[in-house]
N, C-alpha and C positions, 0 to 999 in steps of 0.2 A: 601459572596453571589456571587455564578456566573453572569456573564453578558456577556451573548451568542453575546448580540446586540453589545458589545464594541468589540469584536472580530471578527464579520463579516464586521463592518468598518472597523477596521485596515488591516482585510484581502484587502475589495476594495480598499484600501489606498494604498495595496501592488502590487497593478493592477490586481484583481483576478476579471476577469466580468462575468464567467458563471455562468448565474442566478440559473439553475437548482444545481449546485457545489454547491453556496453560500446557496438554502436554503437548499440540502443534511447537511454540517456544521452547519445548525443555529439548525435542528431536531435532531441531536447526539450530546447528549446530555456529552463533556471530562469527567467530571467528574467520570461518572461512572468507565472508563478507567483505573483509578489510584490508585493508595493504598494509603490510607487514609492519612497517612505523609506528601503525594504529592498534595490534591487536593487543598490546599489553592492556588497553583499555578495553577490552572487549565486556567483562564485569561491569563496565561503569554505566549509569544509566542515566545518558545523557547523548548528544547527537555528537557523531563521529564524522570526519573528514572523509568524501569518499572522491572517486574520478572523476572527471567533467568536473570541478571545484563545487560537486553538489556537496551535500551529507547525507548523511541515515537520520531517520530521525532516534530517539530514546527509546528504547524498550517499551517503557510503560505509555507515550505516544502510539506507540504503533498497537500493541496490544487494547490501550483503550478505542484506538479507530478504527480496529476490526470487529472488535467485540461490539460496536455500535453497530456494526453491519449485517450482525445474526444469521452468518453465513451457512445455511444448512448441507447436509452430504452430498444433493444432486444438485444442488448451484452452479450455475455458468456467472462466472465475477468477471469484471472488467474491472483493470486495476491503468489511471492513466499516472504515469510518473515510474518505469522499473526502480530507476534509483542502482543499490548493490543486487537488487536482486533478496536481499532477504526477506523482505515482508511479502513478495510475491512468492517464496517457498513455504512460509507458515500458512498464507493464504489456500498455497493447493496442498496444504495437508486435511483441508477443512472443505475445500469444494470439489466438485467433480473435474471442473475445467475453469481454467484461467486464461482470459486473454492479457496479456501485461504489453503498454506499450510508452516507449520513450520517445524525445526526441535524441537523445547521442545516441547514433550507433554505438558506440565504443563500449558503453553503458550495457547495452542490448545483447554484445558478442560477450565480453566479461560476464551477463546474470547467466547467459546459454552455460557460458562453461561449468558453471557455477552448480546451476542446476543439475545440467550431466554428470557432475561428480557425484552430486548425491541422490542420480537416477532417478529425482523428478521428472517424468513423463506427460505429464496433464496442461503442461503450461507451453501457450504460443506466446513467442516475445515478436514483436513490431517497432520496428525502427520508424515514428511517423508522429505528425501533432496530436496531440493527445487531447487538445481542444477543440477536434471533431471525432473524437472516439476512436472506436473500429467497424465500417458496417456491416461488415462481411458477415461475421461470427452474429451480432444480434438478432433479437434482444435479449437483453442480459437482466440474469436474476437481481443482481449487486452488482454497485459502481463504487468504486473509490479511487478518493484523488487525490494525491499524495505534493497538493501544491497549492498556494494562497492564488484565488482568483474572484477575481471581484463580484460576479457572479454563478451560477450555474449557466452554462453553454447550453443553447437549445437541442443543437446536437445530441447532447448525451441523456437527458428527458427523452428527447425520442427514444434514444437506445434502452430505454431500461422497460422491464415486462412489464406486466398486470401486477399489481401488487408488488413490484421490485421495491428496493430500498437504497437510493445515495448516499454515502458521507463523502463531506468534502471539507476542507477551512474556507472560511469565505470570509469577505476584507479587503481592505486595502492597510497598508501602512505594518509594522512591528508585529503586532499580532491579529490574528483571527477568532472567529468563531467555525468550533466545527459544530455540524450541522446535519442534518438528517433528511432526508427527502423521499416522503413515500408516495406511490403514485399508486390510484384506485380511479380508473377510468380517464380521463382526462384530468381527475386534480390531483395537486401535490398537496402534501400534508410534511408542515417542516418544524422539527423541533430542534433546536437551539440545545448544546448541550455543555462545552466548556469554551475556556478561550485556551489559544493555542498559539503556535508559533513555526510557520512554515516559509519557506523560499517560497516564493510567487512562482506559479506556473507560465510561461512563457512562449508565445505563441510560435506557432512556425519547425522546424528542425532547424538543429546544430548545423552551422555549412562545414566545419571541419571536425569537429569530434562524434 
């Protein structure tokens, strides 16, 4: 049996305090996220196996790299990497609108379903490289990217507003550093904040998933 509640303590334990973040987590609901193999571990808080041989990342990951993102009520986020689809559900409990895009489709039809279940309406999902963003919907309040990449993609700097704010892990090799990127006119202002541990983002779309 799930227990949402042992999970949002271990999150506060993890020093996660945004009240709005915490109860976004405690209303999305992991479970649904995972294939059925996986959900006995739905509790655990740690990165789970998901489709396309990606993963989710840990609870307290995803919660710390949103809560770096200071997502406010009338935010337009661009999220590149859906993944399950769960980080992009807590996300639009917290912004007005979500662009989320992958490269698997499979990925893409699986977070739609996902979502529709739990009558998320605010989130567009895009099957497309996620390392030229999306230009249609920009520019975007917040960026996050849900994949190790060696640098920031100039593309996505464009995409993001006046005063918007990126996280991303950035690196090569085992792990990263996520990172912060604020833009005030033409400059970025980037603060460094843990090290981490993400799949590398991957240029191009899936040809068969």
């Amino acid at each position: 049996m799930s227990n949402p509640a042992a999970l949002i303590l271990k999150l506060r334990s993890a020093g996660i305090v945004d009240r709005r973040l915490l109860a976004a987590l405690e209303r999305v609901p992991r479970r649904l996220f995972l294939a059925a193999q996986y959900q006995q571990s739905v509790d655990l808080d740690r990165p789970l196996p998901i489709e396309c041989g990606q993963v989710t990342s840990a609870p307290t990951d995803i919660a710390r790299a949103v809560e770096a993102l200071e997502i406010r009520a009338g935010d337009k986020v661009l999220e590149i990497g859906t993944g399950s689809g769960f980080q992009t559900a807590v996300i639009a409990q917290l912004a007005m609108r979500v662009v989320s895009v992958d490269r698997y489709r499979t990925l893409i039809d699986l977070a739609e379903d996902r979502l529709t279940m739990l009558k998320v309406d605010n989130v567009t999902l895009i099957a497309a490289d996620g390392l030229y963003g999306f230009t249609r919907h920009a520019p975007y309040n917040r960026i996050i990217v849900n994949g190790a990449i060696k640098s920031v993609p100039g593309a996505l700097l464009d995409q993001l507003d006046e005063n918007g704010l990126l996280v991303a892990p950035v690196g090569e090799g085992p792990t990263q550093t996520l990172v912060t990127l604020r833009r005030q006119d033409r400059t970025f202002t980037r603060t460094e904040l843990r090290t981490v541990r993400y799949l590398p983002l991957i240029e191009g779309m899936a040809v068969k998933l």
